[in-house]
C-alpha positions as CSV (number, residue, x, y, z in Angstrom):
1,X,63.0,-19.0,43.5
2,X,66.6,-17.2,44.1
3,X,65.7,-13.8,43.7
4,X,69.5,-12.7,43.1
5,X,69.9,-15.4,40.5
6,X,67.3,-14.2,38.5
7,X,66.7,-10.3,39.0
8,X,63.3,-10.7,39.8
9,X,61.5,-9.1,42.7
10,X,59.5,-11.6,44.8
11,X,55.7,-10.9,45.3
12,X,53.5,-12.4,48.3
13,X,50.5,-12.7,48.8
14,X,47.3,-15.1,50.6
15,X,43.6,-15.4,50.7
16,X,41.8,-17.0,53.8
17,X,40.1,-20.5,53.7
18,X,36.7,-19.4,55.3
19,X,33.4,-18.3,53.6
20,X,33.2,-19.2,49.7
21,X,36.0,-16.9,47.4
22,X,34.2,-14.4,45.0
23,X,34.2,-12.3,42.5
24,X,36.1,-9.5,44.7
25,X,38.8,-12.0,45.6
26,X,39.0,-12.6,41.9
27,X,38.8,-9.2,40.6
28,X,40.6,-7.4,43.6
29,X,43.3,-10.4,43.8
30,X,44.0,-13.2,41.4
31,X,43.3,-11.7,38.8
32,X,46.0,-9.4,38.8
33,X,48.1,-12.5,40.5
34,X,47.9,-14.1,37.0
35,X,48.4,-10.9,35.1
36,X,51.6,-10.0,36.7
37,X,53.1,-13.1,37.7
38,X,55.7,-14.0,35.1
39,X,57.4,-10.4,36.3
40,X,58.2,-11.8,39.6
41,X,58.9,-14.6,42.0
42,X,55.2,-15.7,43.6
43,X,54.2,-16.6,46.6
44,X,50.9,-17.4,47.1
45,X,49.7,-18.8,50.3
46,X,46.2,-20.2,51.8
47,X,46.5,-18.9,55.2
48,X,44.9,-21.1,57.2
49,X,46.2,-20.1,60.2
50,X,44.4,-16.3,60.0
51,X,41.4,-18.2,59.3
52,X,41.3,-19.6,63.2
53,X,40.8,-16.3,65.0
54,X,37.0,-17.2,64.5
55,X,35.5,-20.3,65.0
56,X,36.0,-23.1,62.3
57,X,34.7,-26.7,62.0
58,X,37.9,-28.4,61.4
59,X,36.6,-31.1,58.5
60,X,35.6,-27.7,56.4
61,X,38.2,-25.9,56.7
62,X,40.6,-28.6,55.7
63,X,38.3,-29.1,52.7
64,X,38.3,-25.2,52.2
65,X,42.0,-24.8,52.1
66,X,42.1,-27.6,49.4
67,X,39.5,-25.9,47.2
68,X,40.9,-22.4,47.5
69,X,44.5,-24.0,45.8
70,X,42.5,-25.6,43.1
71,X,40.9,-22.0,42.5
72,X,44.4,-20.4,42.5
73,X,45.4,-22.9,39.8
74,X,41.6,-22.7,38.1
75,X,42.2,-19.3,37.7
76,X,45.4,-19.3,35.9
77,X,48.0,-19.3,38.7
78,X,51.1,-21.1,36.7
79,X,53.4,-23.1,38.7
80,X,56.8,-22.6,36.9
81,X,56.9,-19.0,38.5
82,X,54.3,-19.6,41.8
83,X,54.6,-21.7,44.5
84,X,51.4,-22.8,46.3
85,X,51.3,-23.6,50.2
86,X,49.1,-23.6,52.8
87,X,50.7,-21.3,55.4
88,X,50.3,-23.8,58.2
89,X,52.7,-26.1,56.5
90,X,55.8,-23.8,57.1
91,X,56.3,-23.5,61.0
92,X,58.2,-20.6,60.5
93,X,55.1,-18.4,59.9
94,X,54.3,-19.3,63.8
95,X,58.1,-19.0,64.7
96,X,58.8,-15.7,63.7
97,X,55.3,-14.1,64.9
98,X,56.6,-14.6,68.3
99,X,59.6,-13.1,67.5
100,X,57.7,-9.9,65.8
101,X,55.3,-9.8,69.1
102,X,58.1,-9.1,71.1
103,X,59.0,-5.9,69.1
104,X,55.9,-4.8,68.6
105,X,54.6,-2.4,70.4
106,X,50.3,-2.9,71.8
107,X,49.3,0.4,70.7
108,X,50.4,-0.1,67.1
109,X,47.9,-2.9,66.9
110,X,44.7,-1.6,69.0
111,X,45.2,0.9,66.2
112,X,44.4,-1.4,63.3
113,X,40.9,-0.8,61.6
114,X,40.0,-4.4,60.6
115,X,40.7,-4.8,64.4
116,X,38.5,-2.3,66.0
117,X,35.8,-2.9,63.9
118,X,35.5,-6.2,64.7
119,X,36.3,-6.0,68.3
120,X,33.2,-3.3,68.3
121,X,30.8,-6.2,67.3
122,X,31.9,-9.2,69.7
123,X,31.6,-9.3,73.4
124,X,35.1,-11.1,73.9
125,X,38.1,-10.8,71.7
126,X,40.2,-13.4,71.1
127,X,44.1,-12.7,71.2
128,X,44.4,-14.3,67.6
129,X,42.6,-11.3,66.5
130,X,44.4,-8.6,67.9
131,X,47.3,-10.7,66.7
132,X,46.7,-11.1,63.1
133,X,48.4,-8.6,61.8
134,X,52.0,-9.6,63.1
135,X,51.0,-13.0,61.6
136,X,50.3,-11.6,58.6
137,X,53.7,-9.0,58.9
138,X,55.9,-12.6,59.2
139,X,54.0,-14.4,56.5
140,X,54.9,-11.5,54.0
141,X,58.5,-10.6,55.1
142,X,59.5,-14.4,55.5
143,X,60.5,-14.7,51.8
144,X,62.4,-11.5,52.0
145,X,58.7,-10.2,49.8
146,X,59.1,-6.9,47.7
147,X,55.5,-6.2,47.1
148,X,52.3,-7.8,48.7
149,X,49.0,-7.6,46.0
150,X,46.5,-6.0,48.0
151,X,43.1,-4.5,47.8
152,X,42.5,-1.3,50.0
153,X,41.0,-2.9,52.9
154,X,44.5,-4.9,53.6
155,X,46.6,-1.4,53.0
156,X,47.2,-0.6,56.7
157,X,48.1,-4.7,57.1
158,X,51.2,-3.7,55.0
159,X,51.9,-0.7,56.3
160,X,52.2,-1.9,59.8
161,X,53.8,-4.9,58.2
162,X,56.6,-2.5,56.8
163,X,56.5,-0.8,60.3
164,X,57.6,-4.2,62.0
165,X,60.2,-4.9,59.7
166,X,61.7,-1.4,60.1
167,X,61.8,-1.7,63.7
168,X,63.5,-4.6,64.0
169,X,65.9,-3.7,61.6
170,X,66.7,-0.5,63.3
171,X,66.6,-2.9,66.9
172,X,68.8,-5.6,65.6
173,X,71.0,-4.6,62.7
174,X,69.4,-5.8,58.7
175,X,67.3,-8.7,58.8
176,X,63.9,-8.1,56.6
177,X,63.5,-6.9,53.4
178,X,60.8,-3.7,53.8
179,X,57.9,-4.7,51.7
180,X,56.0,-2.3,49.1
181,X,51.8,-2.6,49.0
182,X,50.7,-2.9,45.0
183,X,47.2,-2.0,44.3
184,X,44.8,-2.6,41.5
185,X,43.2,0.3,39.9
186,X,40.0,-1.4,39.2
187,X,38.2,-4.0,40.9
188,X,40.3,-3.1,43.9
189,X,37.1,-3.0,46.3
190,X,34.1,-4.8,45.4
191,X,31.1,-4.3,47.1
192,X,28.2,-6.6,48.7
193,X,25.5,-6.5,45.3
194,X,22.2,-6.1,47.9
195,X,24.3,-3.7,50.0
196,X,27.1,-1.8,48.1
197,X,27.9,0.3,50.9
198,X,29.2,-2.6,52.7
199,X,32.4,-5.1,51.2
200,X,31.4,-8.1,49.7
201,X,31.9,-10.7,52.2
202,X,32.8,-13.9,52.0
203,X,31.5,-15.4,54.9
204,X,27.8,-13.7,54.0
205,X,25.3,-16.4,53.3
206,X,22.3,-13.9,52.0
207,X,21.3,-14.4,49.1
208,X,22.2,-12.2,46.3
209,X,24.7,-10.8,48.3
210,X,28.4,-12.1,47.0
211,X,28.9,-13.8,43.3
212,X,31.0,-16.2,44.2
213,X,33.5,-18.0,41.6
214,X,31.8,-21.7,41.9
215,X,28.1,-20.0,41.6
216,X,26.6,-21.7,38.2
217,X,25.7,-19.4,35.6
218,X,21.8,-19.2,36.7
219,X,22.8,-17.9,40.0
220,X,25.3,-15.7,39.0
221,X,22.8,-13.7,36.6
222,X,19.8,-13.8,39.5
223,X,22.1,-12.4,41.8
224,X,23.3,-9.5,39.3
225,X,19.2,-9.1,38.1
226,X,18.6,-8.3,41.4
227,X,21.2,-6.2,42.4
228,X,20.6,-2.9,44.5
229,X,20.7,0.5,42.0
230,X,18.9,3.6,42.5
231,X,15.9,5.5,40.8
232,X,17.8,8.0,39.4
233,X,18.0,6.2,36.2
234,X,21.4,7.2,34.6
235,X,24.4,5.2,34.3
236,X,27.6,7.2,35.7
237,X,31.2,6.4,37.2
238,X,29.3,7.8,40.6
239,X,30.3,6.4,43.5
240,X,28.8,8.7,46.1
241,X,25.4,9.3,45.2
242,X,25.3,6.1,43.0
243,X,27.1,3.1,45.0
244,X,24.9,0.6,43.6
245,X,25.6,1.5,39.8
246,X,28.8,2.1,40.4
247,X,29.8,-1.4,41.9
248,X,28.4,-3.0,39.1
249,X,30.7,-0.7,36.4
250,X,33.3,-1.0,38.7
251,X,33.0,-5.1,38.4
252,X,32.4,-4.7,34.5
253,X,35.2,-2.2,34.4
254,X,37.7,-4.8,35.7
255,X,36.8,-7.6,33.8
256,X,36.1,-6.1,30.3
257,X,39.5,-4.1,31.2
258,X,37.9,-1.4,29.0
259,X,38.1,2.5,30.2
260,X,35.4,4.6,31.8
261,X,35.1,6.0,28.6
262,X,34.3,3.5,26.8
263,X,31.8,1.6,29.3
264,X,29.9,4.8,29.3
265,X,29.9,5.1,25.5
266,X,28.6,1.5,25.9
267,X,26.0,1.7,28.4
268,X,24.7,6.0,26.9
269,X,21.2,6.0,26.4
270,X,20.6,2.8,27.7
271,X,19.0,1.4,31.6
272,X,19.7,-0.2,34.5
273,X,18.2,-3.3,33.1
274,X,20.2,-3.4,30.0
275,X,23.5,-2.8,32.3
276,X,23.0,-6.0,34.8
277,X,22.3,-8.2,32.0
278,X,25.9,-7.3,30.0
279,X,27.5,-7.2,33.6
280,X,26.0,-10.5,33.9
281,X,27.2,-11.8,30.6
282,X,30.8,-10.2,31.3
283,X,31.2,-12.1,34.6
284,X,30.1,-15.6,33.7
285,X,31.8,-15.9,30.4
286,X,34.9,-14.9,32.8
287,X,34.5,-17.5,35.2
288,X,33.0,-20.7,33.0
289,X,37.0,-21.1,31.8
290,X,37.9,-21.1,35.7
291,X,34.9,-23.8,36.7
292,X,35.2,-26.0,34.1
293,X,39.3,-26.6,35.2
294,X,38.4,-26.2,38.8
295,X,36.2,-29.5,38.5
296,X,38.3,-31.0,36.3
297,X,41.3,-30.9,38.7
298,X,38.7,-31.5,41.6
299,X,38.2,-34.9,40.7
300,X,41.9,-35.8,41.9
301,X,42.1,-35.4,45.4
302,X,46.0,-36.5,45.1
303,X,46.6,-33.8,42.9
304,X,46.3,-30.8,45.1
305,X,47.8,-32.8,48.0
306,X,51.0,-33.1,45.6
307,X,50.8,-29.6,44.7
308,X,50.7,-28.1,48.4
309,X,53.1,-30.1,49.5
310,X,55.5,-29.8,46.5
311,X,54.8,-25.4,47.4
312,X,55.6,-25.7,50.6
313,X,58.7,-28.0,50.0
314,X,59.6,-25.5,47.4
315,X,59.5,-22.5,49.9
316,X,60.6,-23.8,53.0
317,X,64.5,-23.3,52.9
318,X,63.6,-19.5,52.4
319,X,61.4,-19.1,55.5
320,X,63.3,-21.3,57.4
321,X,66.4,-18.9,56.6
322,X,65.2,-15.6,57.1
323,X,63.9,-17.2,60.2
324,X,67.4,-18.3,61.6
325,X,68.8,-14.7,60.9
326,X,66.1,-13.2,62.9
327,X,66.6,-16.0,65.6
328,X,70.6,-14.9,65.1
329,X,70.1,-11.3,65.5
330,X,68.2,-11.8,69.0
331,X,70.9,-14.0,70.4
332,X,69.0,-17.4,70.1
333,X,71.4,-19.2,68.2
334,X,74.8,-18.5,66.2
């Protein structure tokens, strides 16, 4: 994965092991993972050590981390130009966030969005919270990354990420590559299908809520029957007065890849009713390809064991690297 060998720009990029993935984390994520990666050097991690600044039972989220790597490959993910990894397996990812802490200034994180909103809902805040975005800035800027997939809630992540890196460029002389944000134009934010005011979640455990990518086929249609619209009976591209309709095109939009144009052409004349059902048909003739590999691959535990640890052998002399210039630039070694 030489990225001066080859020419190619290197990508990162990570999905938490908590809560069941879904059809945002597909549509706003792998998706375009699979779509773009032969353009670039990939790395896509399971970061398992974001996933510990709220409680987890140990047995499930080892189980979770493995299951989320069998959905990266389920999904299409190609090993010949990704590596694979949980992000706990490289040391360096909790090496060099110490090293970032130290150059980064408090106010720059009691700024952060994702951090303030859920500080706002928890009587005591774990440092790991206020923390997570330098964890996240050394995962990303590790492998010398160029651009970082991500939807619009993980924006400011980057930008402080690009922030850090600056800084301690400008401290200490060249040491990080300055990474670039890439964004989907559809499918970027999906929403919660009984509340699309709110992000889909997946840590929610209503029902109806999330469609998420293991959901058989009968509960992926029930959820999308019963999905939250409006009564003002017109099918439009509207997300402020129509949130509910507009989540759904916004999902059908990014999986049909077809234009707003065309969906409405599609959909003129026609209800609510006849909408959810060709949403419904749309999103589980997408994912039956992905389940029917997932399970397959599933019934090998070795397999994914093999593959995590041939990701993280694979990526290691790069973080470990970039790690030793940092730890050269701040005197700790020669």
């Amino acid at each position: 994965m030489n990225n001066t060998q080859t020419g190619k720009k290197r990508v990162f990029s990570g999905i938490q092991p908590s809560g069941n993935l879904h059809i945002g984390n597909y549509l706003g994520a792998i998706k375009n993972w699979v779509a773009e990666q032969h353009k670039y050097h990939n790395v896509f991690c399971i970061v398992d050590l974001h996933a510990l600044t709220v409680p987890q039972d140990p047995a499930e989220l080892y189980q979770k981390t493995r299951e989320v790597a069998l959905l990266y490959l389920a999904c299409g993910i190609d090993l010949e130009h990704c590596a694979i990894f949980a992000q706990s397996h490289i040391s360096a990812h909790s090496e060099l966030t110490w090293l970032l802490n130290c150059v980064t200034p408090l106010g720059w994180l009691e700024r952060m969005t994702q951090y303030k909103d859920k500080a706002a809902k928890q009587e005591s805040v774990g440092v790991g919270l206020l923390d997570y975005p330098v964890l996240m800035a050394a995962d990303i800027i590790l492998y010398d990354s160029h651009y970082v997939p991500v939807g619009e809630d993980q924006k400011q992540h980057v930008e402080l990420t690009r922030d850090i890196a600056i800084r301690f460029n400008n401290l200490y002389g060249e040491t990080f590559v300055v990474p670039d944000v890439l964004i989907p134009k559809a499918g970027a934010r999906v929403k919660g299908l009984d509340d699309p005011t709110a992000k889909m979640s997946k840590s929610s455990v209503t029902q109806g809520h999330a469609l998420r990518l293991l959901d058989p086929p009968d509960v992926l249609r029930k959820s999308i029957m019963r999905a939250t619209t409006d009564s003002l009976n017109r099918i439009a591209f509207d997300p402020e007065n129509q949130p509910g309709v507009y989540n759904l095109l916004n999902i059908y939009q990014a999986i049909t890849n077809k234009s707003q144009a065309e969906i409405l052409a599609e959909f003129e004349g026609k209800g609510y009713g006849n909408l959810k059902k060709q949403v419904a048909e749309a999103v589980i003739a997408a994912l039956e390809p992905m389940q029917t590999r997932y399970y397959e691959m599933a019934q090998d535990p070795a397999y994914i064991e093999q593959i995590l640890k041939e990701g993280a052998d694979r990526v290691r002399p790069i973080a470990e690297h970039r790690l030793r210039v940092a730890q050269e630039r701040l005197g700790l070694r020669k």
